[in-house]
Legacy VTK file of the C-alpha trace (Angstrom):
# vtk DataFile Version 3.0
C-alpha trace
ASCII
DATASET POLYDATA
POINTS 211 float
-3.471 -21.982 -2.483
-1.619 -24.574 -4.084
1.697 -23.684 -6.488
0.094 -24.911 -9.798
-3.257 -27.154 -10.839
-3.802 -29.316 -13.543
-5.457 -26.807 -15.989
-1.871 -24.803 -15.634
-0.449 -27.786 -16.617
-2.852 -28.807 -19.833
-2.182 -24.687 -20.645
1.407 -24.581 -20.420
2.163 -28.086 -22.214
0.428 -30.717 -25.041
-0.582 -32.434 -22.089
-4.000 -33.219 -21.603
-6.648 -35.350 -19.592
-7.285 -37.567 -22.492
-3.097 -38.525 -22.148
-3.004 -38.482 -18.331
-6.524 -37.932 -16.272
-6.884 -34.566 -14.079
-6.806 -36.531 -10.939
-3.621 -38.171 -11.822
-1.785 -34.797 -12.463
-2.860 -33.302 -9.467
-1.447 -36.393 -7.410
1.795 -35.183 -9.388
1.778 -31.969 -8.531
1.588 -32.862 -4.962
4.825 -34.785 -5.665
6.342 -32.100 -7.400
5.889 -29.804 -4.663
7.649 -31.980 -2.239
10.092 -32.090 -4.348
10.475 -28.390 -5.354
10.309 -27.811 -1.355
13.039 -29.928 -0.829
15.480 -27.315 -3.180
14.164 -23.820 -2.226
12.946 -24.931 1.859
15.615 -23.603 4.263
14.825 -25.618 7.470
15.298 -23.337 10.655
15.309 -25.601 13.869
14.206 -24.035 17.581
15.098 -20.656 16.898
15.090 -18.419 20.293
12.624 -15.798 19.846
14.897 -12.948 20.732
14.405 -8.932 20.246
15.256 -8.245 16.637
15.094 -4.514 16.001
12.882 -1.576 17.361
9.854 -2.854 15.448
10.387 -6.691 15.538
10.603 -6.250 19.624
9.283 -10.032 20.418
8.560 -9.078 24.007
7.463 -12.046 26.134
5.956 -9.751 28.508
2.284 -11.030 29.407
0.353 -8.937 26.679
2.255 -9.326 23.547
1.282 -12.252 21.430
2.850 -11.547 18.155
6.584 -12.437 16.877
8.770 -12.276 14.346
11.133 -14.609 12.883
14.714 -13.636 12.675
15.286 -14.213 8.696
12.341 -11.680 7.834
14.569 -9.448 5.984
15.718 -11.535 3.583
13.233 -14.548 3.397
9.954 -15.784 3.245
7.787 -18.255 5.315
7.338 -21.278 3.300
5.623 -24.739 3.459
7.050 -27.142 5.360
4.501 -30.059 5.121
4.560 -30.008 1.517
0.878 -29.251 0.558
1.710 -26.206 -1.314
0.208 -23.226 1.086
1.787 -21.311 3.792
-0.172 -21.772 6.999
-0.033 -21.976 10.933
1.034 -25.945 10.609
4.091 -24.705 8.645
5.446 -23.616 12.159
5.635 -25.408 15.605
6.216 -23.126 18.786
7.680 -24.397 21.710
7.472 -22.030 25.229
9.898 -23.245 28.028
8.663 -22.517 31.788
10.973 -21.609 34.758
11.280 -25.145 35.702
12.359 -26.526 32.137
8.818 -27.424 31.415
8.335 -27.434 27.520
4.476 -27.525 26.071
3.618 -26.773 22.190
2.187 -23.076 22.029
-0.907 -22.964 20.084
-0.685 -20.550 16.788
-3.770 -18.807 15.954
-2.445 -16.992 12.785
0.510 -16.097 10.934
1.360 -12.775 8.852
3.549 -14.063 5.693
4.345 -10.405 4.657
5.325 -9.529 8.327
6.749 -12.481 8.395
4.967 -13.305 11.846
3.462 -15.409 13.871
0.888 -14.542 17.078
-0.173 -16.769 19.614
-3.313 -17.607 21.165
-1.977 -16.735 24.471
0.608 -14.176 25.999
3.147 -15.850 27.834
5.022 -13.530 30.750
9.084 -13.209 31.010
9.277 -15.935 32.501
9.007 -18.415 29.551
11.555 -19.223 27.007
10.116 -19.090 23.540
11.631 -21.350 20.538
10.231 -21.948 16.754
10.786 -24.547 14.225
10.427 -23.399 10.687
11.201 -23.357 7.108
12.062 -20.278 4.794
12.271 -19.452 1.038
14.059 -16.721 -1.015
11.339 -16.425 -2.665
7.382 -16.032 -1.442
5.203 -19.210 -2.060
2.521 -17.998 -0.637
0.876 -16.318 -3.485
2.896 -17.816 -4.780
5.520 -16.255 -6.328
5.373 -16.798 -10.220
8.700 -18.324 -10.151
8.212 -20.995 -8.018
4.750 -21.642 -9.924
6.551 -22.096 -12.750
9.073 -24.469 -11.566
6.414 -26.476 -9.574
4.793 -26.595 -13.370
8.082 -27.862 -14.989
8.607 -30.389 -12.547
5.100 -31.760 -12.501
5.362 -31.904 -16.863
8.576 -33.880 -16.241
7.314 -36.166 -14.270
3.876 -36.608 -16.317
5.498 -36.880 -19.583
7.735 -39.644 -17.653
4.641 -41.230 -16.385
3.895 -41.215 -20.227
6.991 -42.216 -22.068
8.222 -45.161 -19.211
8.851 -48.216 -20.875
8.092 -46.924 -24.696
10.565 -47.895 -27.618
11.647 -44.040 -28.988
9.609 -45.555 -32.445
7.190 -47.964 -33.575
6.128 -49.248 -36.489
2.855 -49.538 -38.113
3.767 -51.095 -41.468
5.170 -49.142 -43.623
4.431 -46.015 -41.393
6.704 -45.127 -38.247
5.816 -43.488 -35.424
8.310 -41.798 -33.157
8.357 -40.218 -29.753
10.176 -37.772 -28.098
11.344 -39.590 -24.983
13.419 -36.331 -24.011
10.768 -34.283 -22.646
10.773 -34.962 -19.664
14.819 -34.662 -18.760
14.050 -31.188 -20.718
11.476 -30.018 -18.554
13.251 -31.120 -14.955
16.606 -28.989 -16.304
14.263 -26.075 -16.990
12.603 -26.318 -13.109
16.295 -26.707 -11.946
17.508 -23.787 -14.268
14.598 -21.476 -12.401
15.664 -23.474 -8.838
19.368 -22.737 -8.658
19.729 -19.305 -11.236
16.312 -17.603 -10.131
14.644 -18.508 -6.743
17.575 -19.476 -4.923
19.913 -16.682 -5.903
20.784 -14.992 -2.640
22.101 -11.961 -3.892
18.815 -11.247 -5.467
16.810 -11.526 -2.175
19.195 -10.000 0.290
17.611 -6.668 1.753
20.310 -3.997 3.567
19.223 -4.149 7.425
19.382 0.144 8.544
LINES 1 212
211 0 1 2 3 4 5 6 7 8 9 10 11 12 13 14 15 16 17 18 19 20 21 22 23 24 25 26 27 28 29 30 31 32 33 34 35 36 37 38 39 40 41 42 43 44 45 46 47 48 49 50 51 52 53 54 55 56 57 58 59 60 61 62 63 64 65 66 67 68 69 70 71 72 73 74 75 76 77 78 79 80 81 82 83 84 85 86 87 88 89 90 91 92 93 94 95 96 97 98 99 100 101 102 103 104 105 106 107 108 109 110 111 112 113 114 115 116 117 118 119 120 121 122 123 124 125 126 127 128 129 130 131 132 133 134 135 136 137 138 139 140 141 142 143 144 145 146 147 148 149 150 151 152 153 154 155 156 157 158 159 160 161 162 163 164 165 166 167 168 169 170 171 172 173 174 175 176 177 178 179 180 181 182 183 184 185 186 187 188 189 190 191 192 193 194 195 196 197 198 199 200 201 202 203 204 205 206 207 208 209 210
């Protein structure tokens, strides 16, 4: 799953191949993801795997291989290497032995409505367990239509820029003009910010009461 594709972007706009070629948006929309990432990603760094609740237990106890991260209740796993899908190489898990020892745990899956990750193995008590990660207020891992959206707006700013760099705003053909409007694609980056800071990064929205 990515957060838009270049048909999205030929629906939602007069954009089309014959003004910028399919392959070229897509290599856009890979930019624009990074940069949408870079407003809605909250980066969490080594976060101890603690116990969170009666549910969200995170036992390091020799059998259990599945944990939670501690902003479940009000946030999403998101993409932290900027390809546009939630997966297991959007987290990094560290375990810590008795003697200070650190190795990289291996993640076999991850749950994006639980909010979880499990590991290939079950480490016992006497390990320290730490993840790296990144979270959104909203879920891109459908992804949620807002971030779609703004993922679209950003990738038509930057195509119609792509378009309109170094153009006079009108030419003349005789006695005929031609004029272009060189404003699109400030328009369309406003409208992705709009949807960034009013809509997908509205905490008050997102926050969930914790019982």
């Amino acid at each position: 799953m990515v957060y838009c594709t270049y048909s999205d972007i030929n629906t939602d706009s007069n954009i089309t191949s014959s003004d910028i070629a399919d392959a070229t948006i897509t290599s856009l929309i890979a930019k624009a993801t990074k940069i949408l990432n870079s407003k809605i990603n909250i980066e969490v760094v080594r976060e101890r795997v603690l116990y969170i609740d009666d549910t969200r237990e995170n036992e390091i106890d020799s059998s259990n291989k599945t944990y939670y991260i501690r902003n479940w209740f009000h946030g999403y796993l998101a993409d932290s290497n900027g390809d546009g899908s939630v997966t297991t190489a959007d987290l990094t898990v560290y375990v810590v032995d008795s003697d200070g020892t650190e190795t990289e745990a291996t993640i076999s899956s991850i749950d994006t409505d639980a909010k979880s990750f499990t590991l290939e193995t079950a480490y016992d008590s006497s390990y320290r367990m730490y993840v790296t990660y990144t979270y959104a207020f909203k879920d891109p891992s459908t992804p949620d239509p807002l971030i779609q959206l703004a993922c679209e707006y950003l990738t038509i700013s930057l195509c119609y820029n792509k378009i309109n760099f170094g153009r006079s705003m009108e030419d003349s053909f005789g006695n005929r003009k031609l004029k272009r409007h060189l404003g699109a694609s400030a328009e369309y980056w406003d409208l992705a910010m709009k949807i960034i800071n009013e809509e997908i990064n509205y905490k008050g929205a997102n926050l969930k009461t914790i019982n």
